[in-house]
C-alpha positions as CSV (number, residue, x, y, z in Angstrom):
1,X,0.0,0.0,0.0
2,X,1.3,3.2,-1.0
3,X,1.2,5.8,2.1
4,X,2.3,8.7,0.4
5,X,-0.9,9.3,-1.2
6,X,-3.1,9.6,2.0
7,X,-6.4,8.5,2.9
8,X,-9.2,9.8,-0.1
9,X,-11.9,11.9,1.6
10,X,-14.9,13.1,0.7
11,X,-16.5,16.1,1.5
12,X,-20.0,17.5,1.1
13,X,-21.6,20.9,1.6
14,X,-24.7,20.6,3.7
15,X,-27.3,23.5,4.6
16,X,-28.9,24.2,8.4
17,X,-32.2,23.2,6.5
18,X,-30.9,19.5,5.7
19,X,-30.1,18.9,9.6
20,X,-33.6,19.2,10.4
21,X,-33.1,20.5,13.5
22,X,-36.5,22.5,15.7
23,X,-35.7,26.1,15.7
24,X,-34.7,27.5,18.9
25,X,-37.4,29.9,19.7
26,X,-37.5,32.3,22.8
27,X,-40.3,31.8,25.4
28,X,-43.3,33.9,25.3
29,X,-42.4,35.7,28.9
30,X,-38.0,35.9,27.5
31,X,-38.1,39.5,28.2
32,X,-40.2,39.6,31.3
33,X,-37.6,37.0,32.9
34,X,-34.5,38.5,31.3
35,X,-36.1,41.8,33.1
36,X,-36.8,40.2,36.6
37,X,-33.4,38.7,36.1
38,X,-31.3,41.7,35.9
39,X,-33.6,43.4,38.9
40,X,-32.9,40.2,41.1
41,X,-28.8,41.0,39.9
42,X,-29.3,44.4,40.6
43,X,-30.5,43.8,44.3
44,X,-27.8,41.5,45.4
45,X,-25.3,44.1,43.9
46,X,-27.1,46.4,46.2
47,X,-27.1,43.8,49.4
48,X,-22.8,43.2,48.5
49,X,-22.2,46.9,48.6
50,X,-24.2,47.3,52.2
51,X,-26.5,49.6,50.4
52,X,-29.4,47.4,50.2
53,X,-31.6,44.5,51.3
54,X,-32.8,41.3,49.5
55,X,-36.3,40.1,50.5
56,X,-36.9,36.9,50.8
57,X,-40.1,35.8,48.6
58,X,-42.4,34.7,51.4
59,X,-42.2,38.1,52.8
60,X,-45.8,39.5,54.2
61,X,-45.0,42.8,51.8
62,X,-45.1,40.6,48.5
63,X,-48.1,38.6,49.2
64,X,-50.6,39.4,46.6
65,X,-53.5,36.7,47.0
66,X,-54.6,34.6,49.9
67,X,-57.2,31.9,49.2
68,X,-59.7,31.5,52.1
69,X,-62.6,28.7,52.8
70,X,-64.8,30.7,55.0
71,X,-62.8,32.1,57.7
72,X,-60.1,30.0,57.1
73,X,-56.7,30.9,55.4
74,X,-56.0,28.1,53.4
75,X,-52.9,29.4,51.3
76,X,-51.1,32.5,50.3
77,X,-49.5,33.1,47.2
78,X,-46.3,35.9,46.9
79,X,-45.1,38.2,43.6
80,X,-42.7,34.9,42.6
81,X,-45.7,32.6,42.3
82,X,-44.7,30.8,45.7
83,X,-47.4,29.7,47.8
84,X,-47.4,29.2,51.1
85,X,-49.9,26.4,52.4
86,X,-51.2,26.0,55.9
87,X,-51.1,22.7,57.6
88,X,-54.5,22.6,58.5
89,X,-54.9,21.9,54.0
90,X,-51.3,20.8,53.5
91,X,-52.8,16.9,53.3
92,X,-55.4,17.9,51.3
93,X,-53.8,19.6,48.6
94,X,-50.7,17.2,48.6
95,X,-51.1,16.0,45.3
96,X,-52.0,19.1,43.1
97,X,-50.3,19.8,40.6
98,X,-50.0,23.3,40.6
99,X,-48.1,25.0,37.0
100,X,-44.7,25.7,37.1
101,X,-44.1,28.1,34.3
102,X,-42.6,31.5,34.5
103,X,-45.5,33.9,33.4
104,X,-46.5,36.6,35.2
105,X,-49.9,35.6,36.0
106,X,-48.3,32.3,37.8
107,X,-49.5,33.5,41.3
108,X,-53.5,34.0,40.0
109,X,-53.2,31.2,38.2
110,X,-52.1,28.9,41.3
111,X,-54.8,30.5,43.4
112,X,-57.2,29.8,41.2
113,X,-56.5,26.0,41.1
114,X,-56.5,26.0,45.3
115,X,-59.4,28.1,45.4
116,X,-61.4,25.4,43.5
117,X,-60.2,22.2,45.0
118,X,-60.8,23.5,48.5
119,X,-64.2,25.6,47.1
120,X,-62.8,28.3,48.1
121,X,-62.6,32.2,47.3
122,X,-59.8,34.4,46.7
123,X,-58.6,37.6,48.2
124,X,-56.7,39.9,45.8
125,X,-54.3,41.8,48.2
126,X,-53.8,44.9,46.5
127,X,-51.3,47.3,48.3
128,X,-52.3,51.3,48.1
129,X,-50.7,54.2,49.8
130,X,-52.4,54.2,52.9
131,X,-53.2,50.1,53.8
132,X,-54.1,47.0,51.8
133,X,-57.7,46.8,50.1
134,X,-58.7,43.5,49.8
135,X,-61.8,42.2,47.0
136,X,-63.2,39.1,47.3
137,X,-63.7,37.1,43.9
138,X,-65.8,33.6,44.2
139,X,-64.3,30.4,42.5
140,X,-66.9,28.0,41.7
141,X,-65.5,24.5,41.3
C-alpha cells in the first residue's frame, strides 16, 4: 500500500435546512424574565455593597393573594408565584399539581386551582398608599 498518497476523503456541503433540526425559539415571557433577572442582579449588587436588602419571597409585603374557605386561610401566594400552604390543608392539597411556568400571571393562576379544590374564594391583596384593600372574587369548582 502506497502511504504517500493519503487517505481519499470526501467532502460534502450541507445546509442548516438538511439537519432538520427544531428552531430554537424564545419563550413567550423571555423578556419579562431576562427583566426580573437583571432586577434580582441588581439587588444582590445592592445587598454586597451594604446599600441594600434582599427580600426573601415569602415576605408578608409581597403577598398578593390569599385563598380563604370561609374564615379560614388556606394558602397564600407571593409576587414569585410561591405559595405558602397552611397545615391545616397541606394533606389535602398534597397532590395538586400546581403550573410551574414562569408567566406573570403564575401566582392568579395557582390561586385559582387551590381556590377550586378547596371551594374556596380568593382575596386579591392589592397594596395602596395608605393600607391594603382587599376584593373578594368567588371560584366555583
Amino acid at each position: 500500500m502506497d502511504i504517500s498518497k493519503g487517505i481519499p476523503l470526501t467532502t460534502r456541503s450541507r445546509s442548516i435546512a438538511d439537519l432538520n433540526l427544531p428552531l430554537v425559539k424564545p419563550t413567550a415571557n423571555f423578556a419579562h424574565n431576562l427583566e426580573a433577572s437583571a432586577e434580582a442582579l441588581r439587588k444582590a449588587e445592592a445587598v454586597e455593597r451594604g446599600i441594600g436588602r434582599l427580600d426573601a419571597d415569602n415576605s408578608p409585603e409581597n403577598a398578593v393573594k390569599v385563598v380563604m374557605k370561609g374564615d379560614h386561610r388556606v394558602a397564600t401566594i407571593y409576587k414569585s408565584g410561591v405559595v405558602e400552604i397552611t397545615n391545616q390543608y397541606a394533606e389535602q392539597l398534597k397532590g395538586l399539581n400546581l403550573p410551574s411556568d414562569a408567566s406573570s400571571n403564575l401566582g392568579s393562576i395557582r390561586a385559582a386551582i387551590i381556590a377550586q379544590a378547596v371551594s374556596g374564594e380568593i382575596l386579591d391583596l392589592k397594596p395602596s398608599s395608605s393600607a391594603s384593600s382587599q376584593s373578594r372574587l368567588s371560584i366555583t369548582a
